[in-house]
C-alpha positions as CSV (number, residue, x, y, z in Angstrom):
1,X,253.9,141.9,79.6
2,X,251.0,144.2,78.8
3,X,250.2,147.3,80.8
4,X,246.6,148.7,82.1
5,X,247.4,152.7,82.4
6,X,245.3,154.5,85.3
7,X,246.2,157.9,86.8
8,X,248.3,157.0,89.1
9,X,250.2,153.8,88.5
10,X,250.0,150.5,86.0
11,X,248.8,147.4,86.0
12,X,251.0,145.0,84.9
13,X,249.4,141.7,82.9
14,X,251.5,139.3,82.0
15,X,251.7,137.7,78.7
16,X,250.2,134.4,79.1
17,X,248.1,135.5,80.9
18,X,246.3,137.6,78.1
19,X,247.1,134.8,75.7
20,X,244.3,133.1,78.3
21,X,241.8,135.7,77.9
22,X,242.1,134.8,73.9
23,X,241.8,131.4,74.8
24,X,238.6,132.2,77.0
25,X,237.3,134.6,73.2
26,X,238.2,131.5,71.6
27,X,235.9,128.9,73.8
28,X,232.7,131.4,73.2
29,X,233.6,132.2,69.5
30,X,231.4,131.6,66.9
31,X,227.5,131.3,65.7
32,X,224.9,131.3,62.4
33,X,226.4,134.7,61.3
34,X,230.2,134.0,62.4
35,X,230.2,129.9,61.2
36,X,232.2,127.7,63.5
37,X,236.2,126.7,63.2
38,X,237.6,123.2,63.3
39,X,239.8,121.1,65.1
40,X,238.0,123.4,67.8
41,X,239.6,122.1,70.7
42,X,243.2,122.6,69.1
43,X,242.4,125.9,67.9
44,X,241.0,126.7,71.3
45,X,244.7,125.3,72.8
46,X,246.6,127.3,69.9
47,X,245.0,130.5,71.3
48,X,244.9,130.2,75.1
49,X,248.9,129.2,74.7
50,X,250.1,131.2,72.1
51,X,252.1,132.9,74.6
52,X,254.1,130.7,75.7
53,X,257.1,131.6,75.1
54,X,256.8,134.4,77.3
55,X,256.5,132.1,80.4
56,X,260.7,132.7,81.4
57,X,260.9,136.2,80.4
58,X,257.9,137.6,82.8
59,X,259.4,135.6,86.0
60,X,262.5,137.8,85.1
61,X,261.3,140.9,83.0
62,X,263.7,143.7,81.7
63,X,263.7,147.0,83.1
64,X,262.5,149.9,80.2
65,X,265.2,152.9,81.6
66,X,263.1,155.4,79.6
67,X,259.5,154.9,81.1
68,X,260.9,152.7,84.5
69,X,258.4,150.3,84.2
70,X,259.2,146.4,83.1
71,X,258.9,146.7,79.3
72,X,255.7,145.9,77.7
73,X,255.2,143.5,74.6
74,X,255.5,146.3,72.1
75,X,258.6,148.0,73.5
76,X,260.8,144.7,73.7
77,X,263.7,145.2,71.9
78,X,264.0,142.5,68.6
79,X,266.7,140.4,70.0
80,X,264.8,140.1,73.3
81,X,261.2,138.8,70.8
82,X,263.6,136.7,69.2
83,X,264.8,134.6,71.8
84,X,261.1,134.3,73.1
85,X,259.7,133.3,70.3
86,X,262.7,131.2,69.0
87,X,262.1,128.5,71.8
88,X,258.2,128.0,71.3
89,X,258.5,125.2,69.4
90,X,260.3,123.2,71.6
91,X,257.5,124.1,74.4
92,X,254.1,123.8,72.3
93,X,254.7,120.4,70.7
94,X,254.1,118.3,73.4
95,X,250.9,119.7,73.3
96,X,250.3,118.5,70.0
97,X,250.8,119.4,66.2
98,X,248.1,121.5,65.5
99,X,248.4,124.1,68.2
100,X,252.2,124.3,67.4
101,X,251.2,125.1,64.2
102,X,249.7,127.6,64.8
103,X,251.5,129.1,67.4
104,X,254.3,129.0,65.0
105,X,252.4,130.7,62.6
106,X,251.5,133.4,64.9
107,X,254.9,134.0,65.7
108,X,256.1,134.7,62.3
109,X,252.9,136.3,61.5
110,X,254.0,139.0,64.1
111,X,257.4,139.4,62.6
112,X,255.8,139.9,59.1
113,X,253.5,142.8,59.8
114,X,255.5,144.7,62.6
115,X,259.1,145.2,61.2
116,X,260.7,147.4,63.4
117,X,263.7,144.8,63.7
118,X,264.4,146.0,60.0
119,X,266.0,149.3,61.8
120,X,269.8,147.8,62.3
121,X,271.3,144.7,60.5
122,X,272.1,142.5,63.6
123,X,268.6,142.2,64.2
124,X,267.4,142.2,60.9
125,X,269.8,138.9,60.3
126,X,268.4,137.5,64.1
127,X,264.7,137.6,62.3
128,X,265.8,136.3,59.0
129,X,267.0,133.8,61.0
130,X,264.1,132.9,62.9
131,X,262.0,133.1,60.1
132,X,263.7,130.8,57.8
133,X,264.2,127.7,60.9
134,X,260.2,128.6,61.4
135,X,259.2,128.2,58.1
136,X,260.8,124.8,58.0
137,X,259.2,123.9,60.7
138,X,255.6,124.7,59.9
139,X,256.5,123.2,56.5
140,X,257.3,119.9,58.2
141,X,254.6,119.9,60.5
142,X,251.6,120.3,57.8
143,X,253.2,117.8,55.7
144,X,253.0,115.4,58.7
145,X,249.4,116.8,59.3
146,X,248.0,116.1,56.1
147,X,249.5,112.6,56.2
148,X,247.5,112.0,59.5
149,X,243.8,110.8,58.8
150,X,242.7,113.4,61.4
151,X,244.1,116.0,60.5
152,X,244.4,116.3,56.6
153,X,241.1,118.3,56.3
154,X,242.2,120.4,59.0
155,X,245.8,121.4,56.7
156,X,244.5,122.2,53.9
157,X,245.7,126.2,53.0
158,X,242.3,127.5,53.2
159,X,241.3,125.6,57.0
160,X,244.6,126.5,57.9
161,X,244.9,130.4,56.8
162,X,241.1,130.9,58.6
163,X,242.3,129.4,61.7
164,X,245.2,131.2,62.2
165,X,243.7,134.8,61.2
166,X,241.4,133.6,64.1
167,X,243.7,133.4,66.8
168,X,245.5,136.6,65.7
169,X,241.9,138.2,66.1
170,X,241.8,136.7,69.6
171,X,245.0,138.0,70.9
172,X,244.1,141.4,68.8
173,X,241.0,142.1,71.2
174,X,242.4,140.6,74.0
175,X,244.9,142.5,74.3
176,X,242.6,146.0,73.7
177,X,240.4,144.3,76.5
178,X,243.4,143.6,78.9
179,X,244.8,147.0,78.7
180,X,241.0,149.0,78.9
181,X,239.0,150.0,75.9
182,X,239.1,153.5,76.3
183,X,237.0,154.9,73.1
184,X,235.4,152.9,70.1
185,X,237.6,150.4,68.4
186,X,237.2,148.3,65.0
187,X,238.6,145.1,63.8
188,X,238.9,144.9,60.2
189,X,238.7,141.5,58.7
190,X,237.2,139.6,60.9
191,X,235.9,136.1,59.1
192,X,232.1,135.4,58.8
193,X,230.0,132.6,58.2
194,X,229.8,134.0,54.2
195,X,233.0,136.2,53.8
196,X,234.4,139.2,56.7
197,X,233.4,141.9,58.7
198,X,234.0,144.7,61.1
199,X,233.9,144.3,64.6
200,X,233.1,147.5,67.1
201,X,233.9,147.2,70.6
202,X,232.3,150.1,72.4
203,X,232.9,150.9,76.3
204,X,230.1,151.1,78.6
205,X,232.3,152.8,81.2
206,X,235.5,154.1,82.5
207,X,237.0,151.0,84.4
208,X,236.7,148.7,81.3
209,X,234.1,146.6,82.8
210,X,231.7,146.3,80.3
211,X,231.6,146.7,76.3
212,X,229.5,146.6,73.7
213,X,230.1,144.4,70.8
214,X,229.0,144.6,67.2
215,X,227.8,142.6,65.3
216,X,227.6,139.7,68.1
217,X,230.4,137.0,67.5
218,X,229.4,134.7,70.3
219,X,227.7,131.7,71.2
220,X,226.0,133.1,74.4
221,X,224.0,136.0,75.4
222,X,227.2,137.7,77.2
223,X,231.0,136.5,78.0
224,X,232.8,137.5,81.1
225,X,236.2,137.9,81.3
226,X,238.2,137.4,84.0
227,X,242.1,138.0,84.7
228,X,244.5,139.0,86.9
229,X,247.6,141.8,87.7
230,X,249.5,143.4,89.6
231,X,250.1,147.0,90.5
232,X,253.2,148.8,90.1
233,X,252.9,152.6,91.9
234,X,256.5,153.4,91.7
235,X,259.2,154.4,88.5
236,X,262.5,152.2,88.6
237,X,265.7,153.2,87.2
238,X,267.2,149.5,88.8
239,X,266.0,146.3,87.2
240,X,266.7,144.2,90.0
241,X,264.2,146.6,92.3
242,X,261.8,146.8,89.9
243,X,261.8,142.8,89.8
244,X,261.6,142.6,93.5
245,X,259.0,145.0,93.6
246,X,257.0,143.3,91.0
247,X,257.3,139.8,92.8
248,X,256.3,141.6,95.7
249,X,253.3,143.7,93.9
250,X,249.8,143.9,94.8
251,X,247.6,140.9,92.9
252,X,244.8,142.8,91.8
253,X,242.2,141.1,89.7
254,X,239.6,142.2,86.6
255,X,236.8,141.5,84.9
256,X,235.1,142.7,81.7
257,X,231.9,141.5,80.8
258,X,231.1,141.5,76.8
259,X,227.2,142.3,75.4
260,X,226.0,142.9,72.3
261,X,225.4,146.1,70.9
């Protein structure tokens, strides 16, 4: 869960859901200046799903006692990520090997650059953990991926290292869209047709409806966005009312339409 901050109260987005505004980022990604990204429709998958794992968690979230909202993504405690992310193997393979892969990937890629679960030994052994059955896993899924006529182009290091720093650009700016681009952000290292670049988002305004993009990463003159949440007005220090609340909370939904600079 992600939350949108107003004045008065929060918006609360769930995970997959903003793993479905990647997905959409995904679907309009790419032109002359930004080159293109094969298998598309698996990478496409890889991003609109990567969340997965969340699915279980959000129909029952966990109460945070120190802001009394449900936590958000980045306040989860390690064990909690762990379990999530532990089990989305077993749900993104039936949608096929590519997308697991990468979901996979995105996973650990998470666990490799945000290490706060190195701050106690019991969850530093739960990661270590994780890591090491996930790394056999993606092993054992590109072997069987370059063995495939399909897909062998498409697991080769290089198709395979571009394609996942792309979805891990997706859920990077969907997840500033989702929670309302409040001043000028960059992305650093954002692949090109010839090598990387910079992307600015700029807001137009202050309810996060339109933004400014540079340089133009698109294959269309504008992309609209469109998601939902729900509005929490109240602090809980009780999980089960804040999860009754929540299932009873006010559907509210957004949009944010995307231009270039």
């Amino acid at each position: 869960m992600l939350h949108r901050q107003t004045p008065t109260e929060i918006i609360a987005i769930a995970q997959p859901t903003h793993a479905w505004i990647a997905g959409c980022l995904a679907q309009a990604w790419g032109n002359e200046d930004f080159g293109y990204f094969t298998p598309r429709e698996e990478v496409c998958l890889g991003a609109a799903i990567h969340d997965i794992g969340w699915v279980f968690w959000e129909d029952k979230p966990t109460l945070n006692p120190q802001t009394g909202y449900p936590h958000n993504f980045m306040e989860l405690p390690s064990e909690i990520s762990v379990k999530i992310w532990s089990g989305v193997k077993h749900l993104t393979l039936s949608y096929g090997r590519y997308a697991a892969l990468l979901i996979s990937l995105h996973g650990t890629g998470l666990f490799e650059r945000f290490r706060k679960w190195e701050n106690s030994p019991e969850s530093t052994q739960l990661v270590k953990e994780y890591l090491q059955q996930e790394y056999a896993f993606q092993e054992q899924l590109i072997n069987h991926l370059k063995n495939d006529t399909y897909y062998a182009n498409y697991a080769i290091p290089e198709a395979i290292h571009r394609n996942r720093n792309l979805v891990a650009i997706w859920d990077s700016l969907s997840l500033a869209l989702c929670m309302g681009v409040q001043e000028e952000r960059q992305f650093d290292g954002i692949p090109t047709a010839l090598g990387e670049t910079t992307l600015t988002l700029v807001p137009l305004d202050d309810k996060f409806e339109k933004v400014k993009v540079s340089p133009w990463a698109f294959d269309r003159d504008e992309v609209k966005l469109n998601y939902d949440g729900r509005v929490l007005r109240n602090r809980f220090t009780d999980e089960t009312q804040m999860r009754q609340a929540l299932a009873n909370a006010e559907w509210v939904n957004m949009s944010t339409v995307l231009i270039p600079m």
